[in-house]
N, C-alpha and C positions, 0 to 999 in steps of 0.2 A: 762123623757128621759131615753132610754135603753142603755145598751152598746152595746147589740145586738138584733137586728131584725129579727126572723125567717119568711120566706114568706112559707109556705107550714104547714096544720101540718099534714099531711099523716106520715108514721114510720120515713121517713127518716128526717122529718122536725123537729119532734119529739125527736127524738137521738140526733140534733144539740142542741137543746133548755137543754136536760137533762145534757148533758155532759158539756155543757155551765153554767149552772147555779150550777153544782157542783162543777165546777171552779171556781165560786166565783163571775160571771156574772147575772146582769140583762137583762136578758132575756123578751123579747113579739112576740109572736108567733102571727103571722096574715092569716087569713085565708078566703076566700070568701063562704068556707061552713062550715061544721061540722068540727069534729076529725076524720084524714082516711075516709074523704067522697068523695075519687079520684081513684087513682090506689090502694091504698092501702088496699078498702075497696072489692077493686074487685080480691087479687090476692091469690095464694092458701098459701102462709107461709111459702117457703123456705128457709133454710139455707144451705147452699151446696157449698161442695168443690170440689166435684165430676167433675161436668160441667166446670170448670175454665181449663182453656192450663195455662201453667206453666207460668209465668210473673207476673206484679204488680197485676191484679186481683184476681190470687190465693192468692198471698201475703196478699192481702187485707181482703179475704172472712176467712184465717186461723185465722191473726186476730179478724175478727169479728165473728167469731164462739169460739172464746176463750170470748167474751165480751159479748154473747148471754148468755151462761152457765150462768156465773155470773150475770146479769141481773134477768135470770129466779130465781135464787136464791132469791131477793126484794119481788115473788111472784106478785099474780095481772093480771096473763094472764097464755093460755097454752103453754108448750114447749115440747116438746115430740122428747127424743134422741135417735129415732127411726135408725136411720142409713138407707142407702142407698144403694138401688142394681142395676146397671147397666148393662141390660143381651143383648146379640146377637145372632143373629139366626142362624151364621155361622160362620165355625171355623178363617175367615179370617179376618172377624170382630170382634174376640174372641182377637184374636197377636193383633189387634190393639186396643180394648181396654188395654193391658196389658200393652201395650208400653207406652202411655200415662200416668196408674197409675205409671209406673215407673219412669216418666219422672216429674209428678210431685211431689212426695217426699213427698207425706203424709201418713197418715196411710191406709191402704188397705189390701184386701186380695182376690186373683186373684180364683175365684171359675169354678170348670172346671163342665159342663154339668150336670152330673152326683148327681152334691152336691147341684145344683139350690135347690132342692125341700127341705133339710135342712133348706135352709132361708127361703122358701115362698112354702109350700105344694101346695098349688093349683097354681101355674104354669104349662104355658101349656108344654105339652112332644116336644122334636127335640130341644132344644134351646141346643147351642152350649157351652155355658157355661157364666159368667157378673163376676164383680167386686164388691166386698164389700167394702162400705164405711163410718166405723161406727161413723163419724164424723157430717156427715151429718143428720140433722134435721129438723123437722118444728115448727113453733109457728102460735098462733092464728093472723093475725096482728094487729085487727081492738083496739082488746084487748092489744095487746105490744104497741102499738101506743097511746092508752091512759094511759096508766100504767107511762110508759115514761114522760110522760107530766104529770103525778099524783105525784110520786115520783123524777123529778125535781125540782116538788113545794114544796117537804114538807124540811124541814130543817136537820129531824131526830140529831137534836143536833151537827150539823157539822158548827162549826164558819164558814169556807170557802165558803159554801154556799150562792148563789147568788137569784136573786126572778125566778122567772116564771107564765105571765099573758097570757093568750090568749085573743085574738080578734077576735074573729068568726062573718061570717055573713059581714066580711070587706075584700070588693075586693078591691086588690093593681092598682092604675091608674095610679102613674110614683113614681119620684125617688124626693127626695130633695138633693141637692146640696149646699156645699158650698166650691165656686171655681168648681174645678175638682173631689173634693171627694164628695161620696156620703155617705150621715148624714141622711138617713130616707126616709120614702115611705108615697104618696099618698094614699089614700083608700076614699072608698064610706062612711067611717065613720069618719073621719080625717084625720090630716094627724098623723105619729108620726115619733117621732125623735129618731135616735140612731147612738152610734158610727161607727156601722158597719150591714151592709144586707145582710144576706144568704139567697142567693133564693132555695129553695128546694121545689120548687110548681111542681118537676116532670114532668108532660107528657108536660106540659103547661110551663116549663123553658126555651123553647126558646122564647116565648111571655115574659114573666118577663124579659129575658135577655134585648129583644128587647126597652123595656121600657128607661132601662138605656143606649141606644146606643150602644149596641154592641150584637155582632151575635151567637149564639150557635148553632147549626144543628141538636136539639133533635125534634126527629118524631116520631108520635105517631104507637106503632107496636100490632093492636087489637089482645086477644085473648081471647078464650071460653073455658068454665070450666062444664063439667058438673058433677052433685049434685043426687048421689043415695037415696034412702028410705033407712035409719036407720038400718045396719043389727043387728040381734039377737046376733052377737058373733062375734067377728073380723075375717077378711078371707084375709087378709091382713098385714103382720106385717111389711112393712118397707116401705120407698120409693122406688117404682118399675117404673125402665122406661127403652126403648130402647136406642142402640147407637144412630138412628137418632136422639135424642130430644140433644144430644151432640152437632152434624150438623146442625140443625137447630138454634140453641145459637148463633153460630158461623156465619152463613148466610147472604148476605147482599140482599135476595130474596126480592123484594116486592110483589113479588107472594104467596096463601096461600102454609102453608107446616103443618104439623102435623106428632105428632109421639106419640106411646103410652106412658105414664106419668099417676101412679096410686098409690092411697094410702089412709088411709084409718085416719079418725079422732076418737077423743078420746067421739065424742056427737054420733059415729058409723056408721055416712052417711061413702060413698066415695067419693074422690075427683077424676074426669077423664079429663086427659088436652093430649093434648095440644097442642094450634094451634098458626100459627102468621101470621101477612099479616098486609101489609099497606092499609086502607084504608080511613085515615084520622080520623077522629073522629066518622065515620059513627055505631051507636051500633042494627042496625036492628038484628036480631038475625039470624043465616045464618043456618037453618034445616040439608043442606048436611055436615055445619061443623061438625055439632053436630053427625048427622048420623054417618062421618066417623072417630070420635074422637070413640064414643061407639064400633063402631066394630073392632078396634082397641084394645081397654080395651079386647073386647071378646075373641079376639086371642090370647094375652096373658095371660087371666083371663078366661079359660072358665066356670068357675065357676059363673062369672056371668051374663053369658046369660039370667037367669030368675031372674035378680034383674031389678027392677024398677028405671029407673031414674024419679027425681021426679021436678028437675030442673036446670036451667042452669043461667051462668052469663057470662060478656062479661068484658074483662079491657083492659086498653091501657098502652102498657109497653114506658117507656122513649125510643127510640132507640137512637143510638149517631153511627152515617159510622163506625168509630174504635171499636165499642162494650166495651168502654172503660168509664164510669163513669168520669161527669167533677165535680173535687174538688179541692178549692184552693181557692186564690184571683185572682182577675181578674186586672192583669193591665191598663188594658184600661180604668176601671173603679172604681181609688183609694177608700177603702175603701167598696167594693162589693168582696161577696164572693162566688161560688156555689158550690151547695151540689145537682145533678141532672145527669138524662142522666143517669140511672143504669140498662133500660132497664128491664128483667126479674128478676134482682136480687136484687131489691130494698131494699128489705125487710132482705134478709143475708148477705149486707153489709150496713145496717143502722148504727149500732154501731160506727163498727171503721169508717166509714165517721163523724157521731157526735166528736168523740172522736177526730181522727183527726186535724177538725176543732177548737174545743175547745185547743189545744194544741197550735196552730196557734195564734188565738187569743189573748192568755194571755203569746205571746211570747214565751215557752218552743220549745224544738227540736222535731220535727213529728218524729211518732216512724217508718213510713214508709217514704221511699222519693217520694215526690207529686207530681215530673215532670210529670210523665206518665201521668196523668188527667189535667193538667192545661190546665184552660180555653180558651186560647188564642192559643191551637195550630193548631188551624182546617184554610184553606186556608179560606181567605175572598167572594171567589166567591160562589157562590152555589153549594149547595152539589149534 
Protein backbone atom coordinates (compact mmCIF):
# COMPACT_ATOMS: atom_id res chain seq x y z
CA UNK A 1 0.00 0.00 0.00
CA UNK A 2 1.10 3.64 -1.02
CA UNK A 3 0.31 6.83 0.62
CA UNK A 4 -0.08 8.23 -2.64
CA UNK A 5 -1.23 7.19 -6.03
CA UNK A 6 -0.05 8.97 -9.01
CA UNK A 7 -2.62 8.55 -12.18
CA UNK A 8 -0.54 10.00 -15.03
CA UNK A 9 3.20 9.97 -15.54
CA UNK A 10 3.53 12.62 -18.23
CA UNK A 11 5.82 15.82 -16.30
CA UNK A 12 3.11 16.90 -14.36
CA UNK A 13 2.27 13.39 -12.90
CA UNK A 14 5.80 13.08 -12.56
CA UNK A 15 6.55 16.45 -10.44
CA UNK A 16 3.63 15.00 -8.02
CA UNK A 17 5.34 11.77 -7.52
CA UNK A 18 9.07 13.67 -6.99
CA UNK A 19 7.93 16.21 -4.79
CA UNK A 20 5.85 13.65 -2.95
CA UNK A 21 8.37 11.17 -2.23
CA UNK A 22 10.91 13.82 -1.13
CA UNK A 23 8.51 14.31 1.44
CA UNK A 24 8.95 11.39 2.86
CA UNK A 25 5.84 9.63 0.91
CA UNK A 26 5.45 6.44 -0.86
CA UNK A 27 4.69 7.08 -3.96
CA UNK A 28 3.23 4.59 -7.15
CA UNK A 29 2.85 6.27 -10.29
CA UNK A 30 0.27 4.41 -12.74
CA UNK A 31 0.10 4.78 -15.98
CA UNK A 32 -1.73 2.95 -19.20
CA UNK A 33 1.58 3.76 -21.37
CA UNK A 34 5.12 4.71 -21.14
CA UNK A 35 6.76 7.88 -19.25
CA UNK A 36 5.41 11.13 -21.10
CA UNK A 37 3.76 8.98 -23.67
CA UNK A 38 0.63 11.74 -23.68
CA UNK A 39 0.73 15.29 -24.07
CA UNK A 40 3.85 15.52 -22.79
CA UNK A 41 5.58 13.66 -25.27
CA UNK A 42 3.91 15.87 -27.85
CA UNK A 43 4.48 19.34 -26.43
CA UNK A 44 7.37 21.95 -27.28
CA UNK A 45 8.91 22.54 -23.33
CA UNK A 46 7.77 25.78 -22.17
CA UNK A 47 8.30 27.56 -19.13
CA UNK A 48 6.96 30.91 -19.36
CA UNK A 49 5.84 33.86 -17.58
CA UNK A 50 5.32 35.81 -20.37
CA UNK A 51 1.82 34.49 -21.47
CA UNK A 52 0.29 34.50 -17.95
CA UNK A 53 -2.46 37.89 -17.14
CA UNK A 54 -1.55 38.85 -13.77
CA UNK A 55 -3.67 36.44 -11.09
CA UNK A 56 -3.01 33.05 -9.50
CA UNK A 57 -1.47 31.55 -12.80
CA UNK A 58 1.37 33.93 -13.05
CA UNK A 59 1.70 33.42 -9.26
CA UNK A 60 1.87 29.98 -10.05
CA UNK A 61 4.31 29.83 -13.31
CA UNK A 62 6.96 32.42 -11.01
CA UNK A 63 6.95 29.80 -8.72
CA UNK A 64 7.50 27.07 -10.86
CA UNK A 65 10.12 28.79 -12.94
CA UNK A 66 12.04 29.37 -9.54
CA UNK A 67 11.65 25.33 -8.92
CA UNK A 68 12.47 24.55 -12.73
CA UNK A 69 16.13 26.38 -12.14
CA UNK A 70 16.73 24.33 -9.28
CA UNK A 71 15.69 21.05 -10.74
CA UNK A 72 17.81 21.61 -13.89
CA UNK A 73 20.48 21.99 -11.34
CA UNK A 74 19.83 17.47 -10.26
CA UNK A 75 20.99 17.44 -14.18
CA UNK A 76 19.38 14.52 -16.37
CA UNK A 77 17.48 16.65 -18.94
CA UNK A 78 17.74 19.91 -21.02
CA UNK A 79 17.02 23.42 -19.79
CA UNK A 80 17.92 26.26 -21.65
CA UNK A 81 17.45 29.83 -19.91
CA UNK A 82 17.10 31.13 -23.09
CA UNK A 83 14.44 34.05 -22.25
CA UNK A 84 11.67 35.16 -24.30
CA UNK A 85 10.66 37.73 -26.85
CA UNK A 86 7.26 38.96 -27.39
CA UNK A 87 7.23 41.16 -30.66
CA UNK A 88 4.16 43.25 -32.43
CA UNK A 89 3.62 44.49 -35.63
CA UNK A 90 2.23 47.65 -34.68
CA UNK A 91 2.86 50.49 -32.48
CA UNK A 92 -0.80 49.77 -30.90
CA UNK A 93 0.06 46.50 -30.12
CA UNK A 94 3.56 47.64 -28.98
CA UNK A 95 1.21 50.04 -25.56
CA UNK A 96 -0.36 47.05 -25.20
CA UNK A 97 2.09 44.60 -24.83
CA UNK A 98 3.87 47.15 -22.48
CA UNK A 99 0.81 47.52 -20.39
CA UNK A 100 0.46 43.99 -19.58
CA UNK A 101 4.41 43.66 -18.78
CA UNK A 102 3.68 46.26 -16.50
CA UNK A 103 0.79 45.03 -15.04
CA UNK A 104 2.31 41.90 -14.17
CA UNK A 105 5.43 42.77 -12.12
CA UNK A 106 8.09 40.47 -13.32
CA UNK A 107 11.06 41.03 -14.64
CA UNK A 108 10.98 42.52 -18.34
CA UNK A 109 12.28 44.87 -20.56
CA UNK A 110 10.03 46.87 -23.01
CA UNK A 111 12.23 46.77 -26.52
CA UNK A 112 11.28 49.51 -28.88
CA UNK A 113 11.55 48.39 -32.85
CA UNK A 114 14.65 49.62 -33.42
CA UNK A 115 16.67 47.25 -30.86
CA UNK A 116 14.51 43.95 -32.12
CA UNK A 117 17.45 43.02 -34.12
CA UNK A 118 19.85 43.15 -30.82
CA UNK A 119 17.90 40.10 -29.53
CA UNK A 120 17.26 38.25 -32.59
CA UNK A 121 19.30 39.51 -36.00
CA UNK A 122 17.22 37.84 -38.30
CA UNK A 123 13.97 39.34 -37.55
CA UNK A 124 11.97 40.45 -40.07
CA UNK A 125 12.17 44.51 -40.77
CA UNK A 126 8.66 46.91 -39.83
CA UNK A 127 7.98 45.23 -36.42
CA UNK A 128 7.02 47.90 -34.09
CA UNK A 129 8.99 46.79 -31.40
CA UNK A 130 8.23 43.22 -28.19
CA UNK A 131 9.05 42.73 -24.78
CA UNK A 132 11.89 40.86 -23.23
CA UNK A 133 11.46 38.21 -20.78
CA UNK A 134 14.44 36.84 -19.49
CA UNK A 135 12.75 34.44 -17.18
CA UNK A 136 11.41 32.66 -19.45
CA UNK A 137 12.62 29.06 -20.76
CA UNK A 138 12.42 25.78 -22.21
CA UNK A 139 13.25 22.12 -21.21
CA UNK A 140 13.45 18.91 -22.96
CA UNK A 141 10.00 17.38 -21.41
CA UNK A 142 10.06 13.82 -22.30
CA UNK A 143 13.56 13.93 -20.52
CA UNK A 144 12.32 16.25 -17.24
CA UNK A 145 9.53 13.85 -16.96
CA UNK A 146 11.81 11.04 -16.53
CA UNK A 147 14.39 12.63 -14.61
CA UNK A 148 11.67 13.41 -12.18
CA UNK A 149 10.61 10.13 -11.71
CA UNK A 150 14.48 9.04 -11.63
CA UNK A 151 15.56 11.22 -9.03
CA UNK A 152 12.27 10.76 -6.90
CA UNK A 153 13.46 7.33 -6.61
CA UNK A 154 16.98 7.63 -5.66
CA UNK A 155 17.38 8.47 -1.79
CA UNK A 156 20.64 10.49 -2.41
CA UNK A 157 21.14 10.04 1.32
CA UNK A 158 18.18 12.16 2.57
CA UNK A 159 16.42 10.08 5.70
CA UNK A 160 13.06 12.04 4.64
CA UNK A 161 12.79 10.51 1.60
CA UNK A 162 9.92 8.39 0.70
CA UNK A 163 9.88 5.31 -2.30
CA UNK A 164 8.77 5.89 -5.90
CA UNK A 165 7.34 2.71 -8.11
CA UNK A 166 5.80 2.95 -11.35
CA UNK A 167 3.40 0.93 -13.06
CA UNK A 168 3.22 1.18 -16.61
CA UNK A 169 1.26 -0.45 -19.17
CA UNK A 170 -1.72 -0.35 -16.12
CA UNK A 171 -4.90 1.41 -17.30
CA UNK A 172 -6.79 2.88 -14.23
CA UNK A 173 -10.78 1.36 -14.58
CA UNK A 174 -12.31 2.88 -11.28
CA UNK A 175 -11.69 4.10 -7.87
CA UNK A 176 -11.64 1.90 -4.52
CA UNK A 177 -13.45 3.05 -1.73
CA UNK A 178 -13.88 2.78 1.70
CA UNK A 179 -17.14 4.41 2.73
CA UNK A 180 -16.95 7.84 0.95
CA UNK A 181 -13.22 8.02 0.58
CA UNK A 182 -11.24 7.07 -1.92
CA UNK A 183 -8.21 4.37 -0.99
CA UNK A 184 -6.96 3.37 -4.45
CA UNK A 185 -7.55 2.67 -8.13
CA UNK A 186 -8.67 -0.13 -10.39
CA UNK A 187 -6.17 -1.09 -13.36
CA UNK A 188 -6.06 -3.66 -16.10
CA UNK A 189 -3.14 -4.89 -13.92
CA UNK A 190 -4.67 -4.80 -10.34
CA UNK A 191 -6.03 -3.11 -8.25
CA UNK A 192 -3.61 -0.99 -5.80
CA UNK A 193 -4.21 0.72 -2.68
CA UNK A 194 -3.26 3.96 -1.27
CA UNK A 195 -3.99 6.67 1.20
CA UNK A 196 -4.61 9.23 -1.38
CA UNK A 197 -5.04 9.65 -5.74
CA UNK A 198 -3.84 12.32 -7.66
CA UNK A 199 -5.20 12.19 -11.04
CA UNK A 200 -2.90 13.95 -13.27
CA UNK A 201 -3.64 11.79 -16.53
CA UNK A 202 -4.01 15.47 -18.24
CA UNK A 203 -6.05 15.61 -21.52
CA UNK A 204 -7.78 12.40 -20.24
CA UNK A 205 -8.61 13.93 -16.54
CA UNK A 206 -11.92 14.43 -16.96
CA UNK A 207 -12.46 10.70 -17.86
CA UNK A 208 -10.29 9.71 -14.49
CA UNK A 209 -12.37 12.25 -12.79
CA UNK A 210 -15.39 10.79 -14.22
CA UNK A 211 -14.36 7.33 -12.83
CA UNK A 212 -14.69 8.62 -9.32
CA UNK A 213 -18.16 10.44 -9.73
CA UNK A 214 -17.52 13.57 -10.19
CA UNK A 215 -17.26 15.97 -13.23
CA UNK A 216 -14.31 18.16 -14.52
CA UNK A 217 -14.69 19.95 -17.89
CA UNK A 218 -11.13 19.36 -19.37
CA UNK A 219 -11.24 19.14 -23.25
CA UNK A 220 -8.91 18.22 -25.41
CA UNK A 221 -7.39 21.62 -27.47
CA UNK A 222 -5.17 19.85 -30.59
CA UNK A 223 -2.08 21.40 -31.59
CA UNK A 224 0.86 21.13 -34.29
CA UNK A 225 4.41 21.68 -33.97
CA UNK A 226 6.43 21.73 -36.88
CA UNK A 227 10.22 20.15 -36.62
CA UNK A 228 13.07 21.99 -39.06
CA UNK A 229 16.31 19.95 -40.46
CA UNK A 230 19.18 20.65 -37.95
CA UNK A 231 20.70 24.02 -38.68
CA UNK A 232 24.51 24.47 -38.98
CA UNK A 233 24.58 27.27 -36.45
CA UNK A 234 21.80 28.69 -34.27
CA UNK A 235 19.63 31.55 -36.08
CA UNK A 236 17.56 31.74 -33.50
CA UNK A 237 18.43 32.81 -29.83
CA UNK A 238 15.46 33.05 -27.85
CA UNK A 239 11.75 32.24 -27.58
CA UNK A 240 10.23 34.26 -30.29
CA UNK A 241 6.49 34.67 -30.79
CA UNK A 242 3.63 37.19 -31.64
CA UNK A 243 1.17 39.03 -29.37
CA UNK A 244 -1.44 36.81 -31.01
CA UNK A 245 -0.07 33.58 -29.51
CA UNK A 246 -0.92 35.98 -26.07
CA UNK A 247 -4.85 36.02 -27.54
CA UNK A 248 -4.89 32.83 -28.38
CA UNK A 249 -3.82 31.38 -24.44
CA UNK A 250 -6.41 33.38 -23.49
CA UNK A 251 -9.38 32.24 -26.29
CA UNK A 252 -12.27 30.25 -25.45
CA UNK A 253 -12.45 29.66 -29.73
CA UNK A 254 -13.16 26.14 -30.55
CA UNK A 255 -12.42 27.26 -33.98
CA UNK A 256 -8.53 26.74 -35.43
CA UNK A 257 -6.42 29.89 -34.60
CA UNK A 258 -2.64 30.19 -34.86
CA UNK A 259 0.04 32.63 -34.40
CA UNK A 260 3.69 32.70 -35.00
CA UNK A 261 5.85 30.83 -31.95
CA UNK A 262 9.59 30.05 -32.95
CA UNK A 263 12.59 28.76 -31.35
CA UNK A 264 15.30 27.06 -31.86
CA UNK A 265 16.80 23.73 -29.76
CA UNK A 266 20.04 22.90 -28.34
CA UNK A 267 20.16 19.07 -30.90
CA UNK A 268 19.73 22.53 -33.68
CA UNK A 269 16.34 21.44 -35.37
CA UNK A 270 13.55 24.44 -34.98
CA UNK A 271 10.52 24.26 -33.17
CA UNK A 272 7.47 26.22 -35.24
CA UNK A 273 3.94 26.41 -33.38
CA UNK A 274 1.43 27.08 -33.00
CA UNK A 275 -1.97 26.14 -33.45
CA UNK A 276 -5.19 25.26 -31.23
CA UNK A 277 -8.74 24.01 -32.19
CA UNK A 278 -11.11 21.64 -30.57
CA UNK A 279 -11.44 18.88 -32.37
CA UNK A 280 -11.73 16.12 -30.01
CA UNK A 281 -9.07 13.70 -30.00
CA UNK A 282 -9.03 13.59 -33.80
CA UNK A 283 -4.77 13.51 -34.62
CA UNK A 284 -5.06 13.26 -38.64
CA UNK A 285 -2.53 15.73 -39.59
CA UNK A 286 -4.19 18.89 -41.09
CA UNK A 287 -1.42 20.06 -44.23
CA UNK A 288 -3.25 23.78 -44.38
CA UNK A 289 -2.29 23.79 -40.47
CA UNK A 290 0.98 23.10 -41.13
CA UNK A 291 1.03 25.36 -44.32
CA UNK A 292 0.03 28.32 -42.30
CA UNK A 293 2.02 27.78 -39.04
CA UNK A 294 5.44 27.75 -41.61
CA UNK A 295 4.38 30.95 -43.39
CA UNK A 296 3.89 32.47 -40.49
CA UNK A 297 7.61 31.38 -38.99
CA UNK A 298 8.55 32.89 -42.64
CA UNK A 299 7.21 36.27 -42.03
CA UNK A 300 8.76 36.72 -39.02
CA UNK A 301 11.97 34.60 -39.80
CA UNK A 302 12.71 35.23 -43.28
CA UNK A 303 15.56 33.63 -42.96
CA UNK A 304 14.13 30.75 -43.06
CA UNK A 305 12.26 30.38 -46.11
CA UNK A 306 15.07 27.88 -47.46
CA UNK A 307 15.10 25.82 -44.41
CA UNK A 308 13.53 22.43 -44.79
CA UNK A 309 11.00 21.20 -42.45
CA UNK A 310 11.56 17.88 -42.05
CA UNK A 311 8.59 17.12 -39.70
CA UNK A 312 5.60 17.53 -37.75
CA UNK A 313 3.74 16.40 -34.60
CA UNK A 314 0.24 16.92 -33.13
CA UNK A 315 -0.59 17.03 -29.01
CA UNK A 316 -3.70 17.77 -27.24
CA UNK A 317 -3.31 20.51 -24.50
CA UNK A 318 -5.73 19.84 -21.21
CA UNK A 319 -8.20 22.95 -21.83
CA UNK A 320 -10.36 23.91 -18.64
CA UNK A 321 -13.59 27.17 -19.77
CA UNK A 322 -11.53 29.29 -17.08
CA UNK A 323 -7.98 28.55 -18.50
CA UNK A 324 -7.27 27.87 -15.06
CA UNK A 325 -5.43 24.56 -13.91
CA UNK A 326 -7.47 22.24 -11.45
CA UNK A 327 -5.36 21.52 -8.21
CA UNK A 328 -6.23 20.55 -4.97
CA UNK A 329 -8.52 17.96 -3.20
CA UNK A 330 -11.72 17.23 -4.49
CA UNK A 331 -14.49 17.43 -1.98
CA UNK A 332 -16.91 15.58 -3.48
CA UNK A 333 -14.48 12.94 -3.59
CA UNK A 334 -12.66 12.46 0.11
CA UNK A 335 -9.33 11.49 -0.26
CA UNK A 336 -8.98 12.49 -4.40
CA UNK A 337 -6.86 14.90 -5.53
CA UNK A 338 -6.02 16.62 -9.12
CA UNK A 339 -3.23 17.86 -10.58
CA UNK A 340 -4.76 18.48 -14.42
CA UNK A 341 -6.51 20.95 -16.90
CA UNK A 342 -3.18 23.10 -17.40
CA UNK A 343 -3.91 23.25 -20.79
CA UNK A 344 -0.77 24.61 -22.90
CA UNK A 345 1.27 25.08 -19.77
CA UNK A 346 1.57 21.86 -18.44
CA UNK A 347 4.84 21.45 -18.48
CA UNK A 348 5.94 25.24 -16.79
CA UNK A 349 3.85 24.79 -14.18
CA UNK A 350 4.64 21.06 -13.43
CA UNK A 351 6.89 21.82 -10.45
CA UNK A 352 4.96 24.07 -8.23
CA UNK A 353 1.66 21.90 -8.92
CA UNK A 354 3.89 18.80 -7.60
CA UNK A 355 5.17 20.74 -4.87
CA UNK A 356 2.15 22.16 -4.06
CA UNK A 357 0.43 19.01 -3.70
CA UNK A 358 3.12 17.50 -1.74
CA UNK A 359 2.84 20.35 0.86
CA UNK A 360 -1.05 19.53 0.96
CA UNK A 361 -0.52 16.16 1.70
CA UNK A 362 1.82 16.00 4.49
CA UNK A 363 -0.24 18.75 6.09
CA UNK A 364 2.22 21.85 5.72
CA UNK A 365 0.71 25.36 4.59
CA UNK A 366 0.69 25.79 0.44
CA UNK A 367 3.02 28.35 -0.42
CA UNK A 368 0.26 29.59 -2.82
CA UNK A 369 -3.41 29.82 -2.01
CA UNK A 370 -5.23 27.00 -3.95
CA UNK A 371 -8.79 28.44 -4.14
CA UNK A 372 -8.51 29.67 -7.58
CA UNK A 373 -7.95 25.94 -9.04
CA UNK A 374 -10.26 23.91 -6.75
CA UNK A 375 -11.88 21.23 -8.29
CA UNK A 376 -15.20 21.67 -7.54
CA UNK A 377 -15.71 25.13 -8.75
CA UNK A 378 -17.12 24.68 -12.32
CA UNK A 379 -21.31 24.66 -12.44
CA UNK A 380 -22.54 21.08 -12.59
CA UNK A 381 -24.28 21.45 -15.91
CA UNK A 382 -22.35 21.15 -19.08
CA UNK A 383 -19.91 23.35 -20.17
Amino acid sequence: MSDVIVVGAGVVGAACAYYAARAGLDVTVVDRGPVAGGTTGSGEGNVLVSDKDPGPELELAVLSNRLWRTLAGHGGFEFEAKGGLVVAETPEIQRQLADLAAKQDVEHAVVPGDALRDYEPHLAQGLAGGVFYPQDAQVQPMLAAAALLKHGADKDGRASSGTLRLRLGAEVTGFIRSGERVTGVRTTRGDVLGGAVINAAGTWGGEIAALAGVRLPVLPRRGFILVTEPLPEPLIRHKVYTAAYVTNVASDSAGLETSAVVEGTVAGTVLIGASRERVGFDRTTSVPVLARLAAQAVALFPVLRGVRAIRSYCGFRPYCPDHLPVIGPDPRAPGLYHACGHEGAGIGLAPATGHLLAQVLTGAQPDLDLSPFRPDRFPEEAS
